[in-house]
N, C-alpha and C positions, 0 to 999 in steps of 0.2 A: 629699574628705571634710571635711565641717563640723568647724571644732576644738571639742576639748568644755568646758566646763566645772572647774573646779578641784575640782568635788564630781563630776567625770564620767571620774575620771581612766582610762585602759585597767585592767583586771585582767587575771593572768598569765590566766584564761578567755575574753578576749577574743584574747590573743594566738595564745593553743592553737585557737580556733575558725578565727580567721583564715588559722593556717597549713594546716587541717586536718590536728592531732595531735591526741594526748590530754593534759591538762592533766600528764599526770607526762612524758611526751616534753617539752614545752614546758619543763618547769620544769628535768630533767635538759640539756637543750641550753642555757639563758640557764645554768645552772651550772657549764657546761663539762666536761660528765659526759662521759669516754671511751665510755661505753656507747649512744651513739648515733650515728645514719649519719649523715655527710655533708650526705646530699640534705636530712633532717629540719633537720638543726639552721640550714641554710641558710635552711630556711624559715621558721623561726622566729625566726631574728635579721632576717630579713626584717620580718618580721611584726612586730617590737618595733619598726622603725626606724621600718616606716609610718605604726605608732598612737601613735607617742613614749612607749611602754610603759617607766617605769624602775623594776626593782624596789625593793621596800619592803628596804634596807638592816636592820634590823632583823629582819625577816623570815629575811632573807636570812642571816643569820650563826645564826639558829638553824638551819637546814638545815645551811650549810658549817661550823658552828664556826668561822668566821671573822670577826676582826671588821674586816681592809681595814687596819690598823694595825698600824706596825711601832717600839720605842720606840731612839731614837738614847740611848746614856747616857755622860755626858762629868764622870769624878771627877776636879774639879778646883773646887776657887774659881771664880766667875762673872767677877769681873774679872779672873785670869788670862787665863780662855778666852776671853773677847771681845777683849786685847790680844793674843790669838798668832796671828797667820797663819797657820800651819799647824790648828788647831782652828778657827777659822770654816771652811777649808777645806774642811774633813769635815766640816762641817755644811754648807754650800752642796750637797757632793759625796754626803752621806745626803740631802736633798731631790731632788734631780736624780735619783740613780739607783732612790729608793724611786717616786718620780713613774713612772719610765717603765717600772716590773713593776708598777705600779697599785695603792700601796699608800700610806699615807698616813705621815710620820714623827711622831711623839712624840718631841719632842727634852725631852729629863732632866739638868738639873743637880745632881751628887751632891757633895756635899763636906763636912758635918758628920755627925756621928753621928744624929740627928736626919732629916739628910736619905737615910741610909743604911736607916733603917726605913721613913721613907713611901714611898722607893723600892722596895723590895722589894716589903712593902704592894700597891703597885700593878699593880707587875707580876705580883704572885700573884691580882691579881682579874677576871683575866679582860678587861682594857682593848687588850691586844695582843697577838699572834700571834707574835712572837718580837722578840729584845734584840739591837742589837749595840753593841756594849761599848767603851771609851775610858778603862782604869781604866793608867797606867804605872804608880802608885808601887807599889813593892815589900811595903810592908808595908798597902796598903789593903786593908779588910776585904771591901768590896765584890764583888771577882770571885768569891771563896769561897762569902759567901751565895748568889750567885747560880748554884750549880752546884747547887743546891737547887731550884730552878724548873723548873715542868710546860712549859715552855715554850722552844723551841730561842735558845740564846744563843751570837754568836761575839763573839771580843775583837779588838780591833785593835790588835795589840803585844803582845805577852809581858807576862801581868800578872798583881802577888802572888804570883811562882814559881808559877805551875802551868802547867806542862812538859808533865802527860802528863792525857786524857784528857779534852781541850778542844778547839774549834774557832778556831784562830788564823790570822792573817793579819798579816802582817810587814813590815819591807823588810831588806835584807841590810844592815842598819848598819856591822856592821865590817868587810864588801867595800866597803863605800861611803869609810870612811874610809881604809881601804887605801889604793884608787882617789886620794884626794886627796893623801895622803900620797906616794903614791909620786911624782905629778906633782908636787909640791915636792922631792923628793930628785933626780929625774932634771931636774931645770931649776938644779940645781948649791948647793940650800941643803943647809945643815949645822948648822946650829942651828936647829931645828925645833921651834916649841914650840908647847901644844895650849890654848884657852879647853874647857873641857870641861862638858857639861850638868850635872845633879844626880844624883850617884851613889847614888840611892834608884830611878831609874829604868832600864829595860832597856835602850831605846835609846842612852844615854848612856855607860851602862857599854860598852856594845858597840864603840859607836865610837873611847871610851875606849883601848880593848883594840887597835882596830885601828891606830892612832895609835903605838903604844907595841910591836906584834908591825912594824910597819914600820920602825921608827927601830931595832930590835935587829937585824932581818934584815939593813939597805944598814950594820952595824956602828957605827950612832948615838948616845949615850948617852942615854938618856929623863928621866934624874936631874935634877930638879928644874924641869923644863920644863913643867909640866901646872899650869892654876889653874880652880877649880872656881868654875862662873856658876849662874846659874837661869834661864836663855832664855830673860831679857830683856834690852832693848838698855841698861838703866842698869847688870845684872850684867856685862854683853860688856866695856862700857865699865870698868870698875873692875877685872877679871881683867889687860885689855890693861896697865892702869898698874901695877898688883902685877908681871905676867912684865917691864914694861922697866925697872922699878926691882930686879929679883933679877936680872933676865938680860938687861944692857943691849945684848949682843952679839947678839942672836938676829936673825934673819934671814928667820923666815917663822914663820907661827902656822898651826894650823887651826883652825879655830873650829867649836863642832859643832850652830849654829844658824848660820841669814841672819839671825836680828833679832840673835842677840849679834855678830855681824860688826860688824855696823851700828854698833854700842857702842865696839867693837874699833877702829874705821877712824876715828872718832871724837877717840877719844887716840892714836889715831898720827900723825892731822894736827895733834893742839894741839900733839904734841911735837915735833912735827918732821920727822919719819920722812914717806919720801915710797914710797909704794903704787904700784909694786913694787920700784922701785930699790931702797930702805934694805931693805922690808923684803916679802915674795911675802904674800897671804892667800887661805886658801879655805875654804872654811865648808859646809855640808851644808842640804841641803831645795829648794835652787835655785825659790826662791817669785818667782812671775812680776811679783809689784808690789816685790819687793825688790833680788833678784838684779841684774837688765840695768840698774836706775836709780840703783846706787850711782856714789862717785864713786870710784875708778873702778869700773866693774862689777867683780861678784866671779864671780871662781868658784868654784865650788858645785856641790856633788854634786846630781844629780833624784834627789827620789821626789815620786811622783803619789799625791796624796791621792785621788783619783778614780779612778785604778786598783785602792787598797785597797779603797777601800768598794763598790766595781764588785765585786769578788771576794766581800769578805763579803756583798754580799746575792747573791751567785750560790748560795753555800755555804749559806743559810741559807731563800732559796727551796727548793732540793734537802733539806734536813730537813724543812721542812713536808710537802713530799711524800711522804718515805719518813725516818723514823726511822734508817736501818740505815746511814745514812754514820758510816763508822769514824772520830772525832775526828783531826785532823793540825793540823801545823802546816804554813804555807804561805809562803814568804819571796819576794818579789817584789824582782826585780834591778832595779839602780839603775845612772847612768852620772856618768860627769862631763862638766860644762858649762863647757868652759876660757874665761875671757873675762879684761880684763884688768889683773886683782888680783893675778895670781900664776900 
């Protein structure tokens, strides 16, 4: 077959003739319409492959209401998110997993009030098909408005307290600190002290909690042991000097990031303290460019950014589909990766 022209391009009548259907067969089978055989739609994606038939997207989304676009939303500061490893992550791991259900991402930076209307704004005009969501701090406004939208949204984390009547997707933060916690208590430390995230946010708190129900349960005292960072490696670093100047005796830390470790392992070497003799460390997120290349490696609790966002667009496919999934919350298990920091 002669190829055609740029003005000669196939139409879906070309296709439906070809396969010999009718132009609504044709149209219901490139659509992925349940309502047709087999043998039909066979022939008809036949039929597109041979004439290099690709429908008019525009077209196209006025049939399905769909517009092939799905919007990643990340409340945070820009240069936070671009210095944390863990958030480029789940942005790598929303293009990766949005690519391969055939959907395209719209990544969203929310972080002023300002950026909080044009985002809405947008998502209420019909640009995307559904939201998945990165809002931790506790008191942002963001997840709230967006329980307002015609449009299926899940969150990744617990966020602005809403508990009940959302689509979330988690990691078991305070089993994870457990898990860490406990490997520092059974490897013979007793002065156990914590670098801990920002207490506006879930996960932190959580881990907080888990750090602090360990060290009460193996009979520990938690008192005065815990210094609050902002996960980053210049907050890790300034916590670590604050707990050896209150608590020069201390003997192992958790840390509840790999970049505040990093901060952490930092001022233990300017001071002296040698990892893990003086003192055990283990920190939470086990990120593949941090974790194995500290000096010494750390150990670090996994979670898989890529497993959450795998799950939230599984959950959030399954809405487009059918409306009628009951809102849960979904907490995905983590493990520890002992290597050796502690």
């Amino acid at each position: 077959m002669a190829p055609r022209s740029e003005d000669e391009r196939p139409t879906l009548e070309d296709v439906a003739a070809f396969a010999g259907v009718s132009r609504s067969t044709a149209s219901r089978a490139l659509n992925d319409d349940t309502y047709v055989s087999a043998r039909s739609r066979e022939k008809v994606l036949a039929a597109a492959r041979d004439l290099g038939y690709s429908p008019n997207q525009a077209a196209r989304s006025l049939v399905t209401r769909r517009t092939g676009a799905i919007a990643v939303v990340l409340s945070e500061p820009e240069a936070r998110l671009l210095d944390d490893p863990y958030r480029t992550a789940v942005m790598r791991a929303g293009y990766r997993e949005l690519a391969d259900v055939g959907c395209q991402m719209v990544l969203i930076f929310s972080d002023t009030r300002e950026d909080l209307a044009r985002t809405v704004r947008f998502l209420e005009g019909g640009h995307v098909d559904g939201v998945l969501v990165f809002a931790p701090h506790r008191t942002d406004p963001l997840p709230r408005a967006l329980r307002l939208l015609r449009v299926p949204v899940v969150f990744g984390g617990q966020a602005a307290d809403l508990r009940r009547g959302v689509h979330v997707v988690d990691f078991d933060n305070e089993g994870g600190a457990r898990l860490a916690v406990s490997h520092l208590v059974e490897s013979g430390r007793r002065r156990i002290a914590t670098i801990a995230g920002p207490q506006d946010q879930g996960a932190p708190i959580a881990r907080l909690a888990g750090w602090r129900a360990t060290l009460t349960d193996a009979g520990l005292d938690p008192a005065g042991l815990s210094e609050e960072a902002d996960f980053t490696l210049a907050g890790g670093a300034t916590a670590m000097s604050a707990l050896l100047q209150r608590v020069p005796d201390l003997d192992a830390v958790f840390v509840a990031s790999d970049m505040m470790a990093v901060g952490a392992l930092r001022t233990l070497s300017a001071a002296g303290r040698d990892v893990p003799g003086d003192v055990a460390v283990a920190s939470f997120d086990d990120n593949a460019t941090l974790a194995p290349a500290m000096t010494p490696p750390l150990t670090s609790v996994h979670q898989d950014p890529r497993e959450q966002v795998r799950t939230m667009v599984s959950i959030l496919m399954r809405l487009l589909d059918g409306p009628d999934l009951e809102p849960a919350a979904q907490v995905l298990p983590v493990s520890l990766v002992v290597r050796e920091s502690g």
